[in-house]
Backbone as numpy.savetxt, mean C-alpha at the origin, in Angstrom:
# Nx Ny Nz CAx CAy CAz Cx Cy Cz
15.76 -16.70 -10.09 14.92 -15.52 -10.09 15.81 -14.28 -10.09
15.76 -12.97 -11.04 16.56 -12.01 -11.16 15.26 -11.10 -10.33
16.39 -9.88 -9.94 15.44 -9.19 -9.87 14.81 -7.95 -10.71
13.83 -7.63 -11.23 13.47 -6.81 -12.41 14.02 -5.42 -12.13
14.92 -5.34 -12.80 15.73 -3.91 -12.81 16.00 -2.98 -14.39
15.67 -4.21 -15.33 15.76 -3.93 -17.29 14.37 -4.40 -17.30
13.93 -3.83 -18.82 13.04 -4.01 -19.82 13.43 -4.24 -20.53
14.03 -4.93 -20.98 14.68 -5.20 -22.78 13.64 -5.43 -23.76
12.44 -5.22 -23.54 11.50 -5.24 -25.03 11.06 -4.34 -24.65
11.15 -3.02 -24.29 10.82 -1.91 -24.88 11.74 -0.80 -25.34
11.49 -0.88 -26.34 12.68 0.01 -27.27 13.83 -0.54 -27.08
15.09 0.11 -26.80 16.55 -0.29 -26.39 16.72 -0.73 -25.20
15.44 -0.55 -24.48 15.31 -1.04 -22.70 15.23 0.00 -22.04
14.92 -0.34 -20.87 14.03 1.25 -20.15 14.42 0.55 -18.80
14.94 1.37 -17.40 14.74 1.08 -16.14 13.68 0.53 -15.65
13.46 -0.30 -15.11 12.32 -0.75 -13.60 12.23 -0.26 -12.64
13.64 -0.37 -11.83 14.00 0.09 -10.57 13.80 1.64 -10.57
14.14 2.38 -11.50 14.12 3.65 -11.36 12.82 4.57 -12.04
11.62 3.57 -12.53 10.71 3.72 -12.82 9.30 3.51 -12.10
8.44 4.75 -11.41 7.76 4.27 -10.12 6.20 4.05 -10.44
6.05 4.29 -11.67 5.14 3.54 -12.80 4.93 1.84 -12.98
6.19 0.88 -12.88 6.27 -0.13 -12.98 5.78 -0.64 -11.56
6.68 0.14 -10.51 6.48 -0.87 -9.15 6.85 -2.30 -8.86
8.04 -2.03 -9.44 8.56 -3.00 -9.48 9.44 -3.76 -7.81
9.12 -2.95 -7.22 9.70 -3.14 -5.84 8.35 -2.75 -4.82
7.34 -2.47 -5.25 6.32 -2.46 -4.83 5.91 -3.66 -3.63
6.24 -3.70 -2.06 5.60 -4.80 -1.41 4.11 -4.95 -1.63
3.34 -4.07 -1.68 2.23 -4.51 -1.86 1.76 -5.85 -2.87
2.12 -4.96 -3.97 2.17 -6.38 -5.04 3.08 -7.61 -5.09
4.30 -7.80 -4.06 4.35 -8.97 -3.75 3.69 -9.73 -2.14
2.84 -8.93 -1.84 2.14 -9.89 -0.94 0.97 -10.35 -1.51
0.44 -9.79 -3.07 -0.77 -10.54 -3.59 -0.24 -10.64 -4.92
-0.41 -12.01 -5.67 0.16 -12.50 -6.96 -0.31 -11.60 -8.08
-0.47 -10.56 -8.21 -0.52 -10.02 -9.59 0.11 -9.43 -10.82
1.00 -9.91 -10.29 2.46 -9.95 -11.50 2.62 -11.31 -11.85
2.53 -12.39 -11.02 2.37 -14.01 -11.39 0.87 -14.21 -12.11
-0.17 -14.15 -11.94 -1.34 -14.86 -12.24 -2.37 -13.33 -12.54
-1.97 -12.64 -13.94 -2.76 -11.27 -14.15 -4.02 -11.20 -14.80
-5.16 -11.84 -13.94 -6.37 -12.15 -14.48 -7.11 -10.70 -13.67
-8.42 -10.46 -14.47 -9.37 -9.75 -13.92 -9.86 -9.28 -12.63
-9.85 -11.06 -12.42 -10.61 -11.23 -10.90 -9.03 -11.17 -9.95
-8.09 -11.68 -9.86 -6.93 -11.36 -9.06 -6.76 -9.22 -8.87
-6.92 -8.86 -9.81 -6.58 -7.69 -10.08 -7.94 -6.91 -8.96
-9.00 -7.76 -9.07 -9.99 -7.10 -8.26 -10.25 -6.98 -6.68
-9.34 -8.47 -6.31 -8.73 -8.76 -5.60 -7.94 -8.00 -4.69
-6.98 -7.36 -5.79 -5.86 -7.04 -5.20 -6.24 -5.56 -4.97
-7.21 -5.01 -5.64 -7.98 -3.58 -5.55 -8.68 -3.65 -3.71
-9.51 -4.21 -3.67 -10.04 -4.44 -2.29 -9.07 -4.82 -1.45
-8.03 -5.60 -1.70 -6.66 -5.92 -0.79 -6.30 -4.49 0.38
-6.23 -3.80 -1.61 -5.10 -2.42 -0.85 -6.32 -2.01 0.11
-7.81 -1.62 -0.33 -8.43 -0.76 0.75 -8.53 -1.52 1.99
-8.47 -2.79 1.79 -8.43 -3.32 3.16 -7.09 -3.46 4.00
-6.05 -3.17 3.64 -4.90 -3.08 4.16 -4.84 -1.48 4.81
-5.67 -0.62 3.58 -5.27 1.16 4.38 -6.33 0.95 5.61
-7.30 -0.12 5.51 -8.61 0.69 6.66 -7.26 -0.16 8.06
-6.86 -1.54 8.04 -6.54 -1.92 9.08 -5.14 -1.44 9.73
-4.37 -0.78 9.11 -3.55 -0.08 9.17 -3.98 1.35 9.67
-4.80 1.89 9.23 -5.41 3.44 9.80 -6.01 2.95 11.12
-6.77 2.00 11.21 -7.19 1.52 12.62 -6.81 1.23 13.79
-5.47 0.22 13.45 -3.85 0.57 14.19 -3.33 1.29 14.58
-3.35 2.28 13.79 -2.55 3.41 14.49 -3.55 4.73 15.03
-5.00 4.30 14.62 -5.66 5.38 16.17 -6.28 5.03 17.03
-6.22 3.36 17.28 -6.20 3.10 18.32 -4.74 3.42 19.20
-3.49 3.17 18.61 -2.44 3.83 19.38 -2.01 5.11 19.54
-2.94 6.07 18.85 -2.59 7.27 19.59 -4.09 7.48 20.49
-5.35 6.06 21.22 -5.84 7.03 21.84 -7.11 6.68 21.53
-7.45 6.99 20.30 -8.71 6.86 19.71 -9.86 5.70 20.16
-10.75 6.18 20.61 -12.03 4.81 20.73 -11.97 3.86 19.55
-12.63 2.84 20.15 -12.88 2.08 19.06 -13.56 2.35 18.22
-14.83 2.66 18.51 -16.05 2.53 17.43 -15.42 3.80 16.60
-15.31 5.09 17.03 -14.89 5.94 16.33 -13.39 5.42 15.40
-12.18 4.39 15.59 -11.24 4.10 14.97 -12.04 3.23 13.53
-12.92 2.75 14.26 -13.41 1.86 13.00 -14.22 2.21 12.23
-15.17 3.73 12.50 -15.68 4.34 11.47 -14.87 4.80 10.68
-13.96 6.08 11.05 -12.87 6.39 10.87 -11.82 5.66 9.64
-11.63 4.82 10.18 -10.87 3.64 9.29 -11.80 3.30 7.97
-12.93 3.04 8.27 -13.99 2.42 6.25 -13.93 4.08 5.98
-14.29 5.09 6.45 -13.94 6.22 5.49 -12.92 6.32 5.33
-12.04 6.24 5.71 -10.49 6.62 4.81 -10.77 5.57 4.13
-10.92 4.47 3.97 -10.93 3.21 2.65 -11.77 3.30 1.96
-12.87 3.89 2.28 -14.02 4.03 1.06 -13.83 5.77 0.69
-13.23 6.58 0.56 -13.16 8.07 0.47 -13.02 7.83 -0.67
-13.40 9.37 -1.90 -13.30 9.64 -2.88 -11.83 9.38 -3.55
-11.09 10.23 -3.41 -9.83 9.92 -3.66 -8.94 8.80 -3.69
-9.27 7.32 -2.46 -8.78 6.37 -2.59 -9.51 5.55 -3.46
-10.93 5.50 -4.14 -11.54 5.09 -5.01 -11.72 5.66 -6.42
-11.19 7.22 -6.51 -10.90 7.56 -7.61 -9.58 7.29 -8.19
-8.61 6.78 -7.48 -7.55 6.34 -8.12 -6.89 5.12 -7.56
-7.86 3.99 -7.20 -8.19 2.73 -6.80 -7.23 1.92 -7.96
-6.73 2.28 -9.02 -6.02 1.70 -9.98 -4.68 2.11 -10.46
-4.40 3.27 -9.81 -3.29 4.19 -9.84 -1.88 3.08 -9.32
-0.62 3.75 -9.60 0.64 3.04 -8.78 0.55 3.64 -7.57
0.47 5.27 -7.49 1.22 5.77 -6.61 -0.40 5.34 -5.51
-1.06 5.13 -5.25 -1.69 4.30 -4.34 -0.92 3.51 -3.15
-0.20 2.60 -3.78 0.39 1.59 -2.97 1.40 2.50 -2.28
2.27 3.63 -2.36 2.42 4.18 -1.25 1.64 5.01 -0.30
0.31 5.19 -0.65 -0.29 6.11 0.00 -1.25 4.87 1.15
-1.06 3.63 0.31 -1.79 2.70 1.36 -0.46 2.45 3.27
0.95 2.29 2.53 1.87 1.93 3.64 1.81 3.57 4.27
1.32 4.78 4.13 1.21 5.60 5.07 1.10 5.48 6.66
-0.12 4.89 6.43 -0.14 4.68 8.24 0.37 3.83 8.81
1.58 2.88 8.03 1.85 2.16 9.09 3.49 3.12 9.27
3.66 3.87 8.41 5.04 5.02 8.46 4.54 5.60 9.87
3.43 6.31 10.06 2.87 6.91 10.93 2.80 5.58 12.29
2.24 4.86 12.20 2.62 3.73 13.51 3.98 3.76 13.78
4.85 3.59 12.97 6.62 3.16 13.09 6.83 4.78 13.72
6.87 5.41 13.29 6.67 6.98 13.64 6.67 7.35 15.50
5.16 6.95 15.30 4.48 6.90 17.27 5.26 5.51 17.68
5.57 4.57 17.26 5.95 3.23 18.57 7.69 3.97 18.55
8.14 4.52 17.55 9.62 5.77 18.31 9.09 6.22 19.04
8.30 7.31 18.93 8.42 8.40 20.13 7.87 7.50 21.44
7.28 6.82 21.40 7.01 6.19 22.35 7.88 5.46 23.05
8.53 4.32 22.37 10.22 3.87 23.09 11.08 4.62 23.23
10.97 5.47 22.38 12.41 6.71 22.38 13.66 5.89 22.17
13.52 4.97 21.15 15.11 4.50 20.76 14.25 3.86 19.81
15.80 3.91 19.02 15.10 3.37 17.31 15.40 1.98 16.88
15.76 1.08 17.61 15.68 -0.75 17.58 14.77 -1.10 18.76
């Protein structure tokens, strides 16, 4: 297994790695097969994946700064069902806007230990 860093069939070859269009280093898409098995239904899959990864991840982290429950978990399906994460529900740059809150968890469990291992 290499890791995808060339395109050699397009044109003279084009970067991966340095292309954030491809996502080619994208964890999201290697925790659900859609670069292996690129059918419809995987792809639809992997659409509901991400919103279900931003709601439980946003939920995580306001319950740790605090937040009630019921309010973390309303809270949490609107940020996953909001305009913006469903208007560009197909976009790349998505998949970083889904690992946000857990930047923001890693973020608060520092200030909280106050040392960074």
């Amino acid at each position: 297994m290499r890791l995808p860093l060339w395109n050699n069939y397009s044109g003279g070859g084009k970067p991966l790695a340095a292309n954030q269009t491809s996502n080619a280093f994208s964890i999201i898409r290697y925790l659900f097969p859609v670069n292996i098995y690129p059918t419809p239904l995987i792809w639809d899959f992997y659409l509901i994946f991400r919103i279900f990864i931003l709601s439980v991840f946003s939920f995580i982290y306001f319950r740790l700064i605090g937040i009630d429950k019921l309010i973390s978990v309303t809270v949490s399906i609107i940020l996953g069902f909001s305009g913006h994460i469903l208007l560009y529900s197909n976009l790349f740059h998505l998949d970083v806007e889904i690992i946000l809150p857990l930047l923001f968890i890693g973020i608060e469990l520092l200030f909280i230990k106050k040392q960074i291992y």
